[in-house]
Structure formats: C-alpha cells, structure tokens
N, CA, C and O atoms as a MOPAC input file, in Angstrom:
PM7 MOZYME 1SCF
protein

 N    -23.02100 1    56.71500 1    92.02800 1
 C    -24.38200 1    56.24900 1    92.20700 1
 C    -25.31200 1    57.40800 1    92.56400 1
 O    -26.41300 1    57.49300 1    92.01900 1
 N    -24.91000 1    58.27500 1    93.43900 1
 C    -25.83500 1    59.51600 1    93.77000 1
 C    -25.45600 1    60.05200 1    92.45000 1
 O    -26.24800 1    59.52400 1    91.67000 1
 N    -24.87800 1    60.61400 1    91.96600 1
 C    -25.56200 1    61.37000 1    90.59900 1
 C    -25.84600 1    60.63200 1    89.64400 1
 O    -25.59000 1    61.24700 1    88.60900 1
 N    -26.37100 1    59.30600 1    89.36300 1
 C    -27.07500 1    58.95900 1    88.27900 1
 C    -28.51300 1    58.94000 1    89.18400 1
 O    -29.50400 1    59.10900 1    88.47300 1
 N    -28.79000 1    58.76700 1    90.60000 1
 C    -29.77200 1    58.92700 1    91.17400 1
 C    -30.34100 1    60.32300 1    90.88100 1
 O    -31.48400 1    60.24100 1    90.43000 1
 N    -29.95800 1    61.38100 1    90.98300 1
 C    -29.85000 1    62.34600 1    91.06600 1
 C    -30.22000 1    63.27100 1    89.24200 1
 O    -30.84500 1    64.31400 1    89.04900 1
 N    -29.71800 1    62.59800 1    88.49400 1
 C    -29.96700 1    62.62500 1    87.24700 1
 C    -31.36400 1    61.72800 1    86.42600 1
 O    -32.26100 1    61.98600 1    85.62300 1
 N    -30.93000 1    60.71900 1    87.10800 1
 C    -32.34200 1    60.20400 1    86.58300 1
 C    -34.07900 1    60.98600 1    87.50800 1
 O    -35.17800 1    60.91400 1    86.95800 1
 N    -33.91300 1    61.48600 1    88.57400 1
 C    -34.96200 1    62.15900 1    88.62300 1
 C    -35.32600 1    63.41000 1    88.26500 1
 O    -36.50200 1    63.75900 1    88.16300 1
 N    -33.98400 1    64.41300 1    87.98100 1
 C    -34.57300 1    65.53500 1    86.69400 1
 C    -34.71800 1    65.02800 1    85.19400 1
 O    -34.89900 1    65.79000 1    84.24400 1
 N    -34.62700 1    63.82100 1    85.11300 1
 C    -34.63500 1    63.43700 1    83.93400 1
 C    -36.08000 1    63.12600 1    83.61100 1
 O    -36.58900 1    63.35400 1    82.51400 1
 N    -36.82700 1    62.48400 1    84.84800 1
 C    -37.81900 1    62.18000 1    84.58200 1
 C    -38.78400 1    63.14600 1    85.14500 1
 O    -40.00100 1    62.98300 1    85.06300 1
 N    -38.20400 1    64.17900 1    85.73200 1
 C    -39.24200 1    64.99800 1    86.10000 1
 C    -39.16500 1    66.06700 1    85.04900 1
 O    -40.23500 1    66.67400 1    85.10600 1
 N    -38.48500 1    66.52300 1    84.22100 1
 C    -38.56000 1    67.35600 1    82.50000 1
 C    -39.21800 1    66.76900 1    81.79300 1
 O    -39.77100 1    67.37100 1    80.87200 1
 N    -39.41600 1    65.26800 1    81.97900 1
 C    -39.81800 1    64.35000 1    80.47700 1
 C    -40.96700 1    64.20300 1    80.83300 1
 O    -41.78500 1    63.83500 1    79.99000 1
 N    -41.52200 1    64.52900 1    82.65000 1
 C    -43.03500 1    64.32700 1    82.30200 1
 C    -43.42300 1    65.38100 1    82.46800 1
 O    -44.64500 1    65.25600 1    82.55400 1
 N    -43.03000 1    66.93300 1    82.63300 1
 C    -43.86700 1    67.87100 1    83.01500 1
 C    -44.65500 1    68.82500 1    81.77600 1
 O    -44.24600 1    68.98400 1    80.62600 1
 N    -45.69100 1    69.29600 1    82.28700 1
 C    -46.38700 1    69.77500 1    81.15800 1
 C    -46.12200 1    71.42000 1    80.88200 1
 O    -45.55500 1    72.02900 1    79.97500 1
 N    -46.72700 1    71.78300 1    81.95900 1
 C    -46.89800 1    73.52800 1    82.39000 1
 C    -45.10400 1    74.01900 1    82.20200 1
 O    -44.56700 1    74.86300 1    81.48400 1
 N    -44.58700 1    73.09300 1    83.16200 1
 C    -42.80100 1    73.22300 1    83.50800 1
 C    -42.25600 1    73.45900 1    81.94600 1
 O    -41.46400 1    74.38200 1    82.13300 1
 N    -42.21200 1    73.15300 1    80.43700 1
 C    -42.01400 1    73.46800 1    79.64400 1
 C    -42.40500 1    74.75800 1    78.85100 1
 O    -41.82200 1    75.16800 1    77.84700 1
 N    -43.25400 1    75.20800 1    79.33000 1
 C    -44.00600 1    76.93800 1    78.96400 1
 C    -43.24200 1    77.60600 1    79.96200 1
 O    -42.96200 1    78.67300 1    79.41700 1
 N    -42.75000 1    77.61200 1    81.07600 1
 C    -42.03400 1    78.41600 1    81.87500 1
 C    -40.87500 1    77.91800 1    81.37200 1
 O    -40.18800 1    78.89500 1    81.07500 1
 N    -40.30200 1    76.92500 1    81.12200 1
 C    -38.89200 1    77.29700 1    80.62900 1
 C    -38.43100 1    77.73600 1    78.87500 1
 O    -37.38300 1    77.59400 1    78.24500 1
 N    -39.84300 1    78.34400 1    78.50300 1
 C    -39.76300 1    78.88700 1    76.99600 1
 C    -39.81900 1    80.27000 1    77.38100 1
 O    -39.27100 1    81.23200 1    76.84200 1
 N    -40.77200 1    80.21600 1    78.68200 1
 C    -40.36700 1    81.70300 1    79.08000 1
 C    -39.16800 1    82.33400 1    79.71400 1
 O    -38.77300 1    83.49900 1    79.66200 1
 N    -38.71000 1    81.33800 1    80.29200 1
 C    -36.97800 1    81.99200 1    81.32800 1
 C    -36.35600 1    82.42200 1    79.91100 1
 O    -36.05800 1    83.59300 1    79.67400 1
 N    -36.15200 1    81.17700 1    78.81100 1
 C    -35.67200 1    81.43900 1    77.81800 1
 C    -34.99500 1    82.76700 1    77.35800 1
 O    -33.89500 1    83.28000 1    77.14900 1
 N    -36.63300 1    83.05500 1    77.32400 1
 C    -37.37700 1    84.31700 1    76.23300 1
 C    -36.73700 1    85.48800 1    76.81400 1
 O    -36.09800 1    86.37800 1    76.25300 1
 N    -37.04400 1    85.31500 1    78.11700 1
 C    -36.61900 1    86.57100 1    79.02900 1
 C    -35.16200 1    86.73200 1    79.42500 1
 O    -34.82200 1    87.78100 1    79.97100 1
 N    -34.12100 1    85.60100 1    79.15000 1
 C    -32.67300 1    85.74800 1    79.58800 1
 C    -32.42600 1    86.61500 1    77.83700 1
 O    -31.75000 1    87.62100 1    77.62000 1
 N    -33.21400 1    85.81000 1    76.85000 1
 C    -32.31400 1    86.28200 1    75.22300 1
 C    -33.01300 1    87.88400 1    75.37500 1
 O    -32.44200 1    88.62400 1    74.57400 1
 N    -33.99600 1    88.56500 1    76.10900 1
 C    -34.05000 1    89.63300 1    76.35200 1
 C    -33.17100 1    90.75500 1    77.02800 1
 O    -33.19500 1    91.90500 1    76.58900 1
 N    -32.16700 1    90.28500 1    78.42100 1
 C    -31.64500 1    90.42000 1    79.03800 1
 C    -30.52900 1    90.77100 1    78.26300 1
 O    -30.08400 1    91.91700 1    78.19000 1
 N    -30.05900 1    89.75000 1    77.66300 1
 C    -28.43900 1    89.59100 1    77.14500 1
 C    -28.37300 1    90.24400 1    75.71100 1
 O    -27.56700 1    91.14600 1    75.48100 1
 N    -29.33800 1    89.71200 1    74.64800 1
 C    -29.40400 1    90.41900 1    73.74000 1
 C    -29.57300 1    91.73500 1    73.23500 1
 O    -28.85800 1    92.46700 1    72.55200 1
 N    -31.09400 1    91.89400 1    73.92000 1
 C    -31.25600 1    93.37800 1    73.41900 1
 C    -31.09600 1    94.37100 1    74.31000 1
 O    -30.59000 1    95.39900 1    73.86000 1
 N    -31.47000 1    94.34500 1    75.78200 1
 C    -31.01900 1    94.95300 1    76.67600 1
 C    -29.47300 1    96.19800 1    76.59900 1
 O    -29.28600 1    97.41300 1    76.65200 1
 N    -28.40800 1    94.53100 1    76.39900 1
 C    -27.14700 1    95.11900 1    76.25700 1
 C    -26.75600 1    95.75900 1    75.07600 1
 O    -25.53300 1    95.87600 1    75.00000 1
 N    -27.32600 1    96.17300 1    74.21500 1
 C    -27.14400 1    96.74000 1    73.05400 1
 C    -28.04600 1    98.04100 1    73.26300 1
 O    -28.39000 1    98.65200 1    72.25100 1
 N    -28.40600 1    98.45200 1    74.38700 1
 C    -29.13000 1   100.11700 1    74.78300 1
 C    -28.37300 1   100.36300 1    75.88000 1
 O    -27.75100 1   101.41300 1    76.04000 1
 N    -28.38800 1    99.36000 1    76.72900 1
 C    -27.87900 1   100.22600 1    78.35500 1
 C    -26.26600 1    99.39800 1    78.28100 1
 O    -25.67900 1    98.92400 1    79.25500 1
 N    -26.04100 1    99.39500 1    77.61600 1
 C    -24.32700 1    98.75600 1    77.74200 1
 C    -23.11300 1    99.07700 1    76.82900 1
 O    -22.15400 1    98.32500 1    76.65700 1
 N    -23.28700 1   100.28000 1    76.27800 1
 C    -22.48500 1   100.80800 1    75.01300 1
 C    -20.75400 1   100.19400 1    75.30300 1
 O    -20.18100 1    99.78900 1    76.31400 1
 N    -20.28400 1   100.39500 1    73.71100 1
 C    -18.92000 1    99.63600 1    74.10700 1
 C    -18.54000 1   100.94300 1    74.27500 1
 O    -18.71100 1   101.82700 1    73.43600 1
 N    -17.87200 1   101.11700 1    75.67200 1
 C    -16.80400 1   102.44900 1    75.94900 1
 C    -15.52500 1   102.23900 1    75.64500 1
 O    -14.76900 1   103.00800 1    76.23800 1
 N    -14.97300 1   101.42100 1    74.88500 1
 C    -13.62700 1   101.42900 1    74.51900 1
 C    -13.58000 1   101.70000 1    73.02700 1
 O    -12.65800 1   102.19500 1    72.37900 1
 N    -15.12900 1   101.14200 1    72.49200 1
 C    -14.98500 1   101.17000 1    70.75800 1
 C    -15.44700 1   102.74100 1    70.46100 1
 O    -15.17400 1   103.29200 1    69.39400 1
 N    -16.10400 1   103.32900 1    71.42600 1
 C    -16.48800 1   104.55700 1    70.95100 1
 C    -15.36700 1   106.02200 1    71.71700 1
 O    -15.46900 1   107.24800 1    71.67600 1
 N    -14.86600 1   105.54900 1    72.03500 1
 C    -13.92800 1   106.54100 1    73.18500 1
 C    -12.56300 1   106.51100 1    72.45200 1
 O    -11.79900 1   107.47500 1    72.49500 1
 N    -12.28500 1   105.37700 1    71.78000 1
 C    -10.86400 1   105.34200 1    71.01900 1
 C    -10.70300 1   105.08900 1    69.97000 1
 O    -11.52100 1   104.25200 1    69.58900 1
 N     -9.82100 1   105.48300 1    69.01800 1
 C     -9.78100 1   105.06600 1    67.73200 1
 C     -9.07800 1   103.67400 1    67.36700 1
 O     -9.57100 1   103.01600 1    66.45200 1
 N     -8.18200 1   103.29500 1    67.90300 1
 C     -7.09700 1   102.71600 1    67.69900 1
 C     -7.24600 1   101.67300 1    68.76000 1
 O     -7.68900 1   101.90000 1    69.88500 1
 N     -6.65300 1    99.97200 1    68.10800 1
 C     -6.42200 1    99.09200 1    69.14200 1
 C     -5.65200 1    99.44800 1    70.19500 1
 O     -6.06200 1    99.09300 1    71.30000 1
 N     -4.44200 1   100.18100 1    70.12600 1
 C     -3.49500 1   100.39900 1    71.06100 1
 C     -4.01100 1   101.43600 1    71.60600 1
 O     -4.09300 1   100.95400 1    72.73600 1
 N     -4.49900 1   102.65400 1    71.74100 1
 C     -5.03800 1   103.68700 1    72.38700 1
 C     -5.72400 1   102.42700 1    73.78900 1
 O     -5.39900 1   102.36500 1    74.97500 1
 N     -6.82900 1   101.50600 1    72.93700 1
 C     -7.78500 1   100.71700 1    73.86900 1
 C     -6.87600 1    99.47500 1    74.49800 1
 O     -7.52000 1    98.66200 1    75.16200 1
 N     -5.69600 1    99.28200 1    74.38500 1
 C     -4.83600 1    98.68600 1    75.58600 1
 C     -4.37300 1    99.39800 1    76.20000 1
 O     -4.29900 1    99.07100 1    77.38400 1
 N     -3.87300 1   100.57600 1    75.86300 1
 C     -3.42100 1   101.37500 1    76.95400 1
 C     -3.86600 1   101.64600 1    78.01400 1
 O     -3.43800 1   101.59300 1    79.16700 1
 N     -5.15200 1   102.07600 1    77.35600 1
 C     -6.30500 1   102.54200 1    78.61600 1
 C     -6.23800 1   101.40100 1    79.47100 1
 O     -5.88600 1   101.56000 1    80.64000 1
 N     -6.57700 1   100.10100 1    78.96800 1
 C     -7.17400 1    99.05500 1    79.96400 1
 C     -5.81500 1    98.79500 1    80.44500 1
 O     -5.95400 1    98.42500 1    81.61000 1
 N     -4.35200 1    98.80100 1    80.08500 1
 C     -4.03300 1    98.64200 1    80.66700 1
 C     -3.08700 1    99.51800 1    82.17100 1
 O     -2.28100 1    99.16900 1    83.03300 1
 N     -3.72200 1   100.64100 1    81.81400 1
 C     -3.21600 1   101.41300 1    82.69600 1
 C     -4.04600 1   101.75500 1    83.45000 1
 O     -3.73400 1   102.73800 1    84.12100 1
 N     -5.68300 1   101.04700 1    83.74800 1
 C     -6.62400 1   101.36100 1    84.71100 1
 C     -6.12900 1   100.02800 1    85.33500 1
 O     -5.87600 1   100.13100 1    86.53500 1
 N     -5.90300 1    98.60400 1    84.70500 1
 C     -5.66100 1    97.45300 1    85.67200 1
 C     -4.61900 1    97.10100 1    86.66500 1
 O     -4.58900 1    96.26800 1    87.57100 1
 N     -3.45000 1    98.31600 1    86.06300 1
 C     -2.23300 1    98.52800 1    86.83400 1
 C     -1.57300 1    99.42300 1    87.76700 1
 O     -0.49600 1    99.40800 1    88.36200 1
 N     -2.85600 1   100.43100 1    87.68300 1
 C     -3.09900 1   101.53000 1    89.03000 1
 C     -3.03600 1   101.00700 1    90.59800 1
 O     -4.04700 1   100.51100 1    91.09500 1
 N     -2.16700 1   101.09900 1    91.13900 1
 C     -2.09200 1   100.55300 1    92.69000 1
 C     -2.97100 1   101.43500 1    92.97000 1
 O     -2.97200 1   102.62600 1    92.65800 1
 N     -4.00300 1   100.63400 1    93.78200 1
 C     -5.27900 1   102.00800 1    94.89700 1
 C     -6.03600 1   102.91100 1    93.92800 1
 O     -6.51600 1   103.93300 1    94.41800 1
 N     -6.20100 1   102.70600 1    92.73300 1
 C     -7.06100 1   103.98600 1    92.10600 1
 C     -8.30600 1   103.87100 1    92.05400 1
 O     -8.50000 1   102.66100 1    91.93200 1
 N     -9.32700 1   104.42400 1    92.07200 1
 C    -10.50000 1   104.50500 1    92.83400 1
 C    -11.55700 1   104.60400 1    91.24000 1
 O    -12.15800 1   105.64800 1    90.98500 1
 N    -11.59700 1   103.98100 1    90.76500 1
 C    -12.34100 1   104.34500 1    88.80100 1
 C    -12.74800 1   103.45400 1    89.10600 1
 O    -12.31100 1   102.37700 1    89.51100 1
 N    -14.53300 1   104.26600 1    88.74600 1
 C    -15.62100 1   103.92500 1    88.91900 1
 C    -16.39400 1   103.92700 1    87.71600 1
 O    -17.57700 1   103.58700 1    87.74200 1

C-alpha cells in the first residue's frame, strides 16, 4: 500500500509538471554528455592501446588483481 501511495504521487506529480520536463531534457542532455563524449577524450582504453593481444590484456589485469598489498595507482 505505501508504494502504490508513493507511486501514484510521482506519478501525478511528472504528469502535471510543466517547467519539471525542460529540466529533465536537460539532466538528460548533460548525463549523454558526461558518458558519451566526455569518456571518449578523458578516458582512453589503456588496455586496447598498451597491448596487442587478448592474452597480453588478461595477464596484465590479471596480475594487477592478484597482487597481495600492491600499491597501482
């Protein structure tokens, strides 16, 4: 009963708001900024450019995840 209470008043508070729909075209806008293009400048793949080979790029990962105490930063 509390979450259909609970549901029916964001339900009706999305379905009547006016302004509240231009800000959530903007969160939108600004997360597909974030995730999309962002990470394609400041987020290079360091495994696809550092190694040639699938197995070279398990090795690595798996010999940084299996380091007792190693300090890689």
């Amino acid at each position: 009963m509390m979450f259909k209470n609970a549901f029916d008043m964001y339900y009706d508070g999305f379905r009547s708001m006016v302004v509240g729909r231009t800000l959530w075209k903007i969160i939108f806008i600004k997360l597909f900024i974030m995730f999309a293009i962002l990470k394609v400048f400041f987020f290079p793949n360091f495994l696809a450019t550092n190694f040639d080979t699938d197995a070279e790029r398990a090795d690595h990962v798996l010999n940084n995840l299996t380091q007792p105490g190693s300090e890689n930063h």
